[in-house]
VEXDREN-2710 file (C-alpha; in Angstrom, 1 decimal):
% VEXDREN-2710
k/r/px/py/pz
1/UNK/103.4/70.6/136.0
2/UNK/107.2/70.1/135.5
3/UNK/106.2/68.7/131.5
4/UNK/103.8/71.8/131.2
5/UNK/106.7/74.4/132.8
6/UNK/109.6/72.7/130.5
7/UNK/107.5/72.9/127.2
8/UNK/109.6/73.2/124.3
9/UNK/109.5/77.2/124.4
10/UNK/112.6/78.7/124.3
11/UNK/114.0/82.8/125.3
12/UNK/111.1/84.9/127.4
13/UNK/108.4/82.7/126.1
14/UNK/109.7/79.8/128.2
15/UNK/111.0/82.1/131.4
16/UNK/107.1/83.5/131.1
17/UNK/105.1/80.2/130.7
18/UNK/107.7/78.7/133.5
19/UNK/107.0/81.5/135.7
20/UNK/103.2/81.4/135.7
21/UNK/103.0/78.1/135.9
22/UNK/104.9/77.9/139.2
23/UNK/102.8/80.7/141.2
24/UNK/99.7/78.6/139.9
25/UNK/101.2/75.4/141.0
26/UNK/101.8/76.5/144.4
27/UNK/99.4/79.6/144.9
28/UNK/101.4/82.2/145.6
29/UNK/101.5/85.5/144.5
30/UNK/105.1/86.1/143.4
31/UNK/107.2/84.2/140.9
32/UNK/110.3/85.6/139.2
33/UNK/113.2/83.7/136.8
34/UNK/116.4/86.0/137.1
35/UNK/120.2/86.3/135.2
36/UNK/123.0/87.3/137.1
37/UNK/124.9/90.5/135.7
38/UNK/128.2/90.6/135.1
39/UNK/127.8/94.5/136.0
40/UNK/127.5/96.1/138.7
41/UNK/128.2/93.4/140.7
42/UNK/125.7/91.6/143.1
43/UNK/122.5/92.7/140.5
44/UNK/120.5/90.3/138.8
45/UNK/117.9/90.7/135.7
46/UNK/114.6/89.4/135.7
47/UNK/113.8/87.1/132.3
48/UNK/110.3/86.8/134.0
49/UNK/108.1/88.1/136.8
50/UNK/104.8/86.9/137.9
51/UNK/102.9/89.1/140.3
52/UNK/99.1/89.1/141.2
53/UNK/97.7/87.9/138.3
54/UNK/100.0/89.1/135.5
55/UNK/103.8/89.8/134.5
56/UNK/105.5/93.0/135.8
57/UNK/108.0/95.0/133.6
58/UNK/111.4/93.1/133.5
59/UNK/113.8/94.9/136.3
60/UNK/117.2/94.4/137.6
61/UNK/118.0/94.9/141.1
62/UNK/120.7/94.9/143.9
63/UNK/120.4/91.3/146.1
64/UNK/121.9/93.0/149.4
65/UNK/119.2/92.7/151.9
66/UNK/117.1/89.8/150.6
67/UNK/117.0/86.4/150.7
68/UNK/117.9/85.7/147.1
69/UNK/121.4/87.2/147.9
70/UNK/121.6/83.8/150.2
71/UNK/119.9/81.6/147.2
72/UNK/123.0/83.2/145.4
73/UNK/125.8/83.3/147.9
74/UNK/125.3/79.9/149.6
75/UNK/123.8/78.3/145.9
76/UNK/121.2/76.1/147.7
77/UNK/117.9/75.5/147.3
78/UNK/116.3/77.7/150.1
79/UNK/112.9/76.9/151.2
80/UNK/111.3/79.0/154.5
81/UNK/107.5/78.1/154.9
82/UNK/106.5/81.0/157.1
83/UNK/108.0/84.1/159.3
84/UNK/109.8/85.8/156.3
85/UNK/108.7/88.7/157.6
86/UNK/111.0/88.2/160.7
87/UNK/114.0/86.8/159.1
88/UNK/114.1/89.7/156.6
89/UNK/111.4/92.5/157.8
90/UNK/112.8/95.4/155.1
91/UNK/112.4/93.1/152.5
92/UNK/109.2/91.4/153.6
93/UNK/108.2/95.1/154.1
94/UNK/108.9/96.6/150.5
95/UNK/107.7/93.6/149.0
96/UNK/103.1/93.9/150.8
97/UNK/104.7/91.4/153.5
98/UNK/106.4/88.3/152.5
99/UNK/105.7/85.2/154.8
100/UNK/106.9/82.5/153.1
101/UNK/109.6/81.7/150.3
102/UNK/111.5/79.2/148.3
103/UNK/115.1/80.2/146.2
104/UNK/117.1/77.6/144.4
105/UNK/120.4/79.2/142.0
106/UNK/120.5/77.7/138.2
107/UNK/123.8/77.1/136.5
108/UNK/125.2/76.4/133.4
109/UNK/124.8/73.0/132.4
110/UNK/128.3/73.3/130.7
111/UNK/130.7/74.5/132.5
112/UNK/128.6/74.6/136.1
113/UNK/129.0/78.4/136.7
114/UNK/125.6/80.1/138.6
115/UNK/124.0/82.3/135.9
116/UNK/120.9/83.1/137.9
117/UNK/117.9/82.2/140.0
118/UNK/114.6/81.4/140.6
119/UNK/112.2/82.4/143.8
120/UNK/108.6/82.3/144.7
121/UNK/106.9/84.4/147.7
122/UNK/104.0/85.0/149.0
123/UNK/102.2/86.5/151.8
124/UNK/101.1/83.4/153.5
125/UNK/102.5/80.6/155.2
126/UNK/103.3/77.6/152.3
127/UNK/102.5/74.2/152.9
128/UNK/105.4/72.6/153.2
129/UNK/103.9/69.0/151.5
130/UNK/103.0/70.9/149.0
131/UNK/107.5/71.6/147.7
132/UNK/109.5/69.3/146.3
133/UNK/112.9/69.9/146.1
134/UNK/113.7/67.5/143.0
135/UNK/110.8/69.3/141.2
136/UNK/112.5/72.1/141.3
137/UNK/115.9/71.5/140.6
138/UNK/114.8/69.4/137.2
139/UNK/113.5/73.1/136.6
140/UNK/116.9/74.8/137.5
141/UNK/118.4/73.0/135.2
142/UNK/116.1/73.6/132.1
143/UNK/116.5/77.2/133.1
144/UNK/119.9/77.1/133.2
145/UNK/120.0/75.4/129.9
146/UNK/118.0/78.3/128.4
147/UNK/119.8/81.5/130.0
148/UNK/123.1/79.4/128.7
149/UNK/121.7/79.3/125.1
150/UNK/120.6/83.3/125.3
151/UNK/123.9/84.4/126.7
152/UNK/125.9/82.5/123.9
153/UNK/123.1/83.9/121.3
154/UNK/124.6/87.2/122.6
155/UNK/128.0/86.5/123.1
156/UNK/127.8/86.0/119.3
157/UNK/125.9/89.0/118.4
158/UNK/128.1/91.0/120.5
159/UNK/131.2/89.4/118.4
160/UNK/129.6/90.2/115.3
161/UNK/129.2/93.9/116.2
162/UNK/132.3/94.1/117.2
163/UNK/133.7/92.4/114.1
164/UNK/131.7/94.8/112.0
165/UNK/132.7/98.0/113.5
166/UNK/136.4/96.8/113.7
167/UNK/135.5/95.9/109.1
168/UNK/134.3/99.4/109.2
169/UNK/137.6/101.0/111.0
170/UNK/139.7/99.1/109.0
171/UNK/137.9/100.3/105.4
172/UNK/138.0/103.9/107.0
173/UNK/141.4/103.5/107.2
174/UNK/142.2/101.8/103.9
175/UNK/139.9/104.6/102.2
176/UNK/142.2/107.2/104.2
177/UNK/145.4/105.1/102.7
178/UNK/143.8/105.4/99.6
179/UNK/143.0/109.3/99.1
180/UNK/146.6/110.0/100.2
181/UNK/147.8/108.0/96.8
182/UNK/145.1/109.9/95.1
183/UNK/145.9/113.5/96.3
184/UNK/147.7/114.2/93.2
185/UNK/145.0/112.7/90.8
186/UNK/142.1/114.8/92.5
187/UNK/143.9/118.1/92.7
188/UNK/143.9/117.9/88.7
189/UNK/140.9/116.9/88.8
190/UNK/139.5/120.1/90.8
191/UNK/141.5/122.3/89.3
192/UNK/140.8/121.7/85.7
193/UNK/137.1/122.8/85.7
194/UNK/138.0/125.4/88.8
195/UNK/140.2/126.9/86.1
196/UNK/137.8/126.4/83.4
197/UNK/135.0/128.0/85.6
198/UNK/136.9/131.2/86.3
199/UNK/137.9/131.8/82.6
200/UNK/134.3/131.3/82.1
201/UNK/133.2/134.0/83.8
202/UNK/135.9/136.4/83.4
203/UNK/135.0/135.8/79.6
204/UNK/131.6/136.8/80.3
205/UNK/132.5/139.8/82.6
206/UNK/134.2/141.0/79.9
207/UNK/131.1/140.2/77.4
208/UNK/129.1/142.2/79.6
209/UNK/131.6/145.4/79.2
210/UNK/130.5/145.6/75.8
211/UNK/128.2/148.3/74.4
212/UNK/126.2/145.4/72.3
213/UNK/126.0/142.2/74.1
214/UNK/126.0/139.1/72.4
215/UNK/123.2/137.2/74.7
216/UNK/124.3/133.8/72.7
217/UNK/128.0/134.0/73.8
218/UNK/127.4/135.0/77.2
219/UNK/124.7/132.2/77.4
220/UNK/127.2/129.8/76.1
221/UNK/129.9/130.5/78.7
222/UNK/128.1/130.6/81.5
223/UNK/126.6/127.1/80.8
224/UNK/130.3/126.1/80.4
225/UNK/131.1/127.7/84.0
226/UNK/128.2/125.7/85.4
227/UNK/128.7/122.3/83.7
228/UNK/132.8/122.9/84.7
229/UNK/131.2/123.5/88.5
230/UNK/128.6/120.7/88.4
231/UNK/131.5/118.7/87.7
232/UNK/134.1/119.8/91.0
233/UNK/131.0/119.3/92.6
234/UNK/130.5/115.5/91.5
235/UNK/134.3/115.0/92.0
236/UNK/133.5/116.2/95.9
237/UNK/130.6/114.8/96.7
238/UNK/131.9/111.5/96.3
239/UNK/134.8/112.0/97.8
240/UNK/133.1/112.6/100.8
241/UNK/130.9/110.2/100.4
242/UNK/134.3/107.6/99.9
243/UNK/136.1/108.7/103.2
244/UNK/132.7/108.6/105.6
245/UNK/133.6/106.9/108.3
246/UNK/129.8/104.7/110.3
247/UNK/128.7/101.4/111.2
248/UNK/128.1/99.0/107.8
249/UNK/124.6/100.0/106.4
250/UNK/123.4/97.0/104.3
251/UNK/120.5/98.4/102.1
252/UNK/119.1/96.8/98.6
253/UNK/120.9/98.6/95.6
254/UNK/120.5/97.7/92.1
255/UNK/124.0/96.6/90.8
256/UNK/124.2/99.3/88.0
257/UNK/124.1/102.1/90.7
258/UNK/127.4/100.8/92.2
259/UNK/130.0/101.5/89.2
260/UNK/127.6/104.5/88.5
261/UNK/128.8/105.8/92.2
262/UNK/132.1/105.3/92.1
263/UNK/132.8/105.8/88.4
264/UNK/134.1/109.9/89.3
265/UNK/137.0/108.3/90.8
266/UNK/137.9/105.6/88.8
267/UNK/138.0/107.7/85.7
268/UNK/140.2/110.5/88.0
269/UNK/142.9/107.5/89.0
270/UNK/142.6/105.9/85.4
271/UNK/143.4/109.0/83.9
272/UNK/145.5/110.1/85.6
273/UNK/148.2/106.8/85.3
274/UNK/147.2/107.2/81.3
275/UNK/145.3/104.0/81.9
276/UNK/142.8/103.3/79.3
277/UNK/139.6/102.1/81.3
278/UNK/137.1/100.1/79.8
279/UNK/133.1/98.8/81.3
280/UNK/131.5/96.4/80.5
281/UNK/128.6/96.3/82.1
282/UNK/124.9/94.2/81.1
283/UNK/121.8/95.9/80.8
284/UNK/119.7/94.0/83.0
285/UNK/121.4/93.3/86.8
286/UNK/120.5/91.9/89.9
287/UNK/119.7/93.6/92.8
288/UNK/122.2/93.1/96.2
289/UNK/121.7/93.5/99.6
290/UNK/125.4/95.4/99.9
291/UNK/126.9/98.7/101.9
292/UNK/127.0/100.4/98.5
293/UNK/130.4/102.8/100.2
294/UNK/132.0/99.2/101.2
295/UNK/131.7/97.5/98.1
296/UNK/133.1/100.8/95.9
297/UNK/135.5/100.5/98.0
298/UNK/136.5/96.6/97.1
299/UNK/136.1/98.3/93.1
300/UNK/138.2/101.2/93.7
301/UNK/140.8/98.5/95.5
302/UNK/141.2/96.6/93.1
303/UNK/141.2/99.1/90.1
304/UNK/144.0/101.2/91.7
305/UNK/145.9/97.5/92.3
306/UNK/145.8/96.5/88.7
307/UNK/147.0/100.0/87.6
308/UNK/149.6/99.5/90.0
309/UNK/150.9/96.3/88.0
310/UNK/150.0/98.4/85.0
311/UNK/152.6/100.8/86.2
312/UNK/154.8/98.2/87.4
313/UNK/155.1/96.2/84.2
314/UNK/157.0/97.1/80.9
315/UNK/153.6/96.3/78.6
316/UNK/152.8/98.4/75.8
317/UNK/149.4/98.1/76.3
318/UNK/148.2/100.2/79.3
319/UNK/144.1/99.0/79.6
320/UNK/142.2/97.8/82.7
321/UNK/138.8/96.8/81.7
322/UNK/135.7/95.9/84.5
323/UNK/132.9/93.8/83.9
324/UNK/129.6/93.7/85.4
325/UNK/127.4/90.7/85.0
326/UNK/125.0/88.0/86.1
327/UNK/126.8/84.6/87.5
328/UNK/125.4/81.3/86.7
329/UNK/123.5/81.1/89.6
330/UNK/122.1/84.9/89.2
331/UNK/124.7/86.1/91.5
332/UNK/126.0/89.4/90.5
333/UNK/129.4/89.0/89.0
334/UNK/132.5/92.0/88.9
335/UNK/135.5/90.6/87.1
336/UNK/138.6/93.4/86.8
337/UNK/141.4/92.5/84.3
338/UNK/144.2/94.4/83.8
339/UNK/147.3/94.4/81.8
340/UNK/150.2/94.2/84.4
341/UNK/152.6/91.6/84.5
342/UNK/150.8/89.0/86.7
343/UNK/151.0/88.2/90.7
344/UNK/154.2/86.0/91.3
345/UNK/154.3/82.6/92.1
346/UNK/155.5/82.4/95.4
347/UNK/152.5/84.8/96.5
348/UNK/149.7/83.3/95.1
349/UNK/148.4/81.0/98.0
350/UNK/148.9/84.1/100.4
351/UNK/147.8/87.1/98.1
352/UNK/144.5/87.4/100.7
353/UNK/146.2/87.5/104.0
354/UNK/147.2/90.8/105.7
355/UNK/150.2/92.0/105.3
356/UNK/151.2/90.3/101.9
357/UNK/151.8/92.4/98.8
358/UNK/152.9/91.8/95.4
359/UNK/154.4/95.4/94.9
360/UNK/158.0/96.6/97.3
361/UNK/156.1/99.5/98.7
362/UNK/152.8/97.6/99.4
363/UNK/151.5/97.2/102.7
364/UNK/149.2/94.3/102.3
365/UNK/145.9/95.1/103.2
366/UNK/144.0/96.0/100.5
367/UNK/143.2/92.4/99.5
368/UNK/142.9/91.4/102.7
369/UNK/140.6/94.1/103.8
370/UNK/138.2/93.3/100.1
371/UNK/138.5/89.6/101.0
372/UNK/136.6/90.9/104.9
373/UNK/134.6/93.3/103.2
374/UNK/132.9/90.5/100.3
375/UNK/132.8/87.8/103.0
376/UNK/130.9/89.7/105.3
377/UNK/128.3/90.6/102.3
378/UNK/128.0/86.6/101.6
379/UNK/130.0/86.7/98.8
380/UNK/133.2/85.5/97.4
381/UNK/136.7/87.2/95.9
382/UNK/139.1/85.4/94.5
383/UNK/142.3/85.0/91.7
384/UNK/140.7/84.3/88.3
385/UNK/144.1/84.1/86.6
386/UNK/146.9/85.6/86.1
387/UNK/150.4/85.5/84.2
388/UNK/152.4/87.7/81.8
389/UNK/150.0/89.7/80.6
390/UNK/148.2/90.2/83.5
391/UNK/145.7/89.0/85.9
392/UNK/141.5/89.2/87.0
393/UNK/140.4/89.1/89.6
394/UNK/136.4/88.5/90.3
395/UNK/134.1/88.8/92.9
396/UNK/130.2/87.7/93.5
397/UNK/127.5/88.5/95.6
398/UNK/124.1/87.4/96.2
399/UNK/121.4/88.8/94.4
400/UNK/117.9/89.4/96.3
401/UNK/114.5/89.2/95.0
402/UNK/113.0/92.6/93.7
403/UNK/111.4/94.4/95.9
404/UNK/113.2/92.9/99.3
405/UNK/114.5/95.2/101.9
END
């Protein structure tokens, strides 16, 4: 019985095949493999719960006033062959009449604490040749294995969620930091078509005063209004779509579509540090399994940090060029090279850790926060090469097979 309870199952398929097989075992009608909660206090969880001849809904439950709370409390095996029904008559009661039981607590086999329980009832007497204590507590301790493995399964889900939403704080923040810098950049931006949109149409006001109107001139200008409108409404659109703040949304995107979303703003901040922008991008690109906002966000980083050198430098030359292609190992490649004066020396070995910057007025967590961003999308960033005239940087990621979600 113990071999066919402790199969190699593991999570509810081993609490359910354990549970079973100890109300058939020992013929009684109740069987139920608990967790203790952390909150409230003094509640446990089923994992399983035989009754009759089939498994109940998982439940939790307060202990106070049956005779698990002493399984618990005392952390004994507990066995009473009959008059249940005396020693806890509510309980006995709520339950169709209890008259015999057996409790034992299961621990953690690392570290000892109790993490939960394990009781059978029923409403007859048991036999009592029928228990053995050492059978059961060989089962306790499987349990205990188990709920030790599902807890630390969560423990790390739990951390990863947490790490995500703190990734997507941070990247709301940096985004934030970033539209501040570009606040000048934008506002020409906007204001160039705005003011090309109302001369437009005051143009073709005044068209439409006129005794003979010229259908081709007026056509003509307001097309110009409307292209001039469609394109403050590009300019916005991803701008909002660049300061969203929500959880990371990992979705397939082909890798074209990512420069394509983001290109609005790195033409406004290119042009608007006179910085000659170049793209290089392939015509056929693998497909990644990215949060398309998140990973703009890592482009727009690192344009805006090689203009920075651009600006910071004395070159001539003011270019920054991206490329887009397939790695060697078909992983999708983005490689920005600008023309600044290089990353010093003493930086190098640090340039990915918060709080270090290359530039006075820095504060260090842009690379930091693209370094989080590509490692959390399986990929890698890192310091191609860089001196006096000027540096790339590079990041991969993996591609995923067409058609996966």
């Amino acid at each position: 019985m113990i071999n066919e309870a402790t199969a190699p199952m593991t999570g509810g398929d081993y609490f359910r095949n354990l549970a079973a097989h100890l109300a058939s075992t020992l013929k009684v009608r109740k069987a139920l493999i608990t967790e203790c909660l952390d909150y409230p206090e003094n509640h446990v969880r089923t994992l399983a719960f035989w009754e009759g001849d089939e498994f109940s809904e998982d439940i939790s439950f307060d202990l106070d006033g049956t005779p698990c709370q002493h399984v618990i409390d005392d952390g004994e095996f507990c066995f009473h062959p009959e008059h249940m029904n005396e020693r806890f008559p509510e309980w006995s009661s709520h339950e169709g009449g209890v008259e015999s039981f057996i409790g034992i607590p299961v621990f953690a086999p690392s570290d000892g604490r109790l993490v939960g329980h394990i009781a059978v009832y029923d409403p007859r007497p048991m036999d009592r040749n029928r228990v053995v204590e050492s059978m059961f507590r060989i089962i306790a301790a499987r349990a205990g294995g188990e709920i030790e493995r599902l807890q630390a399964e969560k423990a790390l889900r739990d951390s990863e969620s947490r790490a995500r939403q703190h990734l997507s704080q941070l990247a709301h923040v940096s985004r934030l930091n970033a539209m501040s810098e570009l606040t000048s950049s934008l506002t020409h931006e906007i204001n160039q078509p705005l003011t090309a949109v109302l001369n437009y149409c005051r143009t073709s006001v005044k068209l439409l005063d006129r005794e003979e109107i010229d259908k081709d001139n007026l056509r003509d200008g307001l097309q110009a209004a409307v292209a001039s409108a469609e394109r403050v409404s590009s300019v916005v659109k991803k701008l909002r779509q660049y300061v969203r703040r929500g959880e990371i949304r990992y979705r397939p995107v082909p890798a074209d579509q990512l420069i394509d979303e983001c290109r609005v703003l790195l033409d406004t901040e290119a042009h608007h540090h006179q910085v000659d922008l170049k793209l290089d991008v392939e015509e056929y690109l693998p497909t990644v399994r990215v949060d398309s906002v998140l990973i703009q966000q890592v482009i727009l980083n690192l344009v805006k940090n090689g203009i920075d050198a651009i600006n910071d430098s004395d070159h001539s030359v003011r270019e920054l060029q991206i490329s887009i292609s397939t790695g060697p190992d078909n992983e999708l490649l983005v490689e920005i090279r600008d023309s600044g004066s290089g990353v010093a020396d003493e930086l190098r070995k640090r340039l990915f850790e918060p709080f270090e910057s290359n530039r006075k007025d820095g504060m260090g967590i842009g690379l930091a926060l693209c370094k989080s961003i590509i490692d959390n999308h399986d990929g890698r960033l890192w310091l191609e090469s860089t001196g006096n005239d000027g540096s790339v940087f590079r990041f991969s990621l993996p591609a995923i097979e067409p058609g996966a979600t």
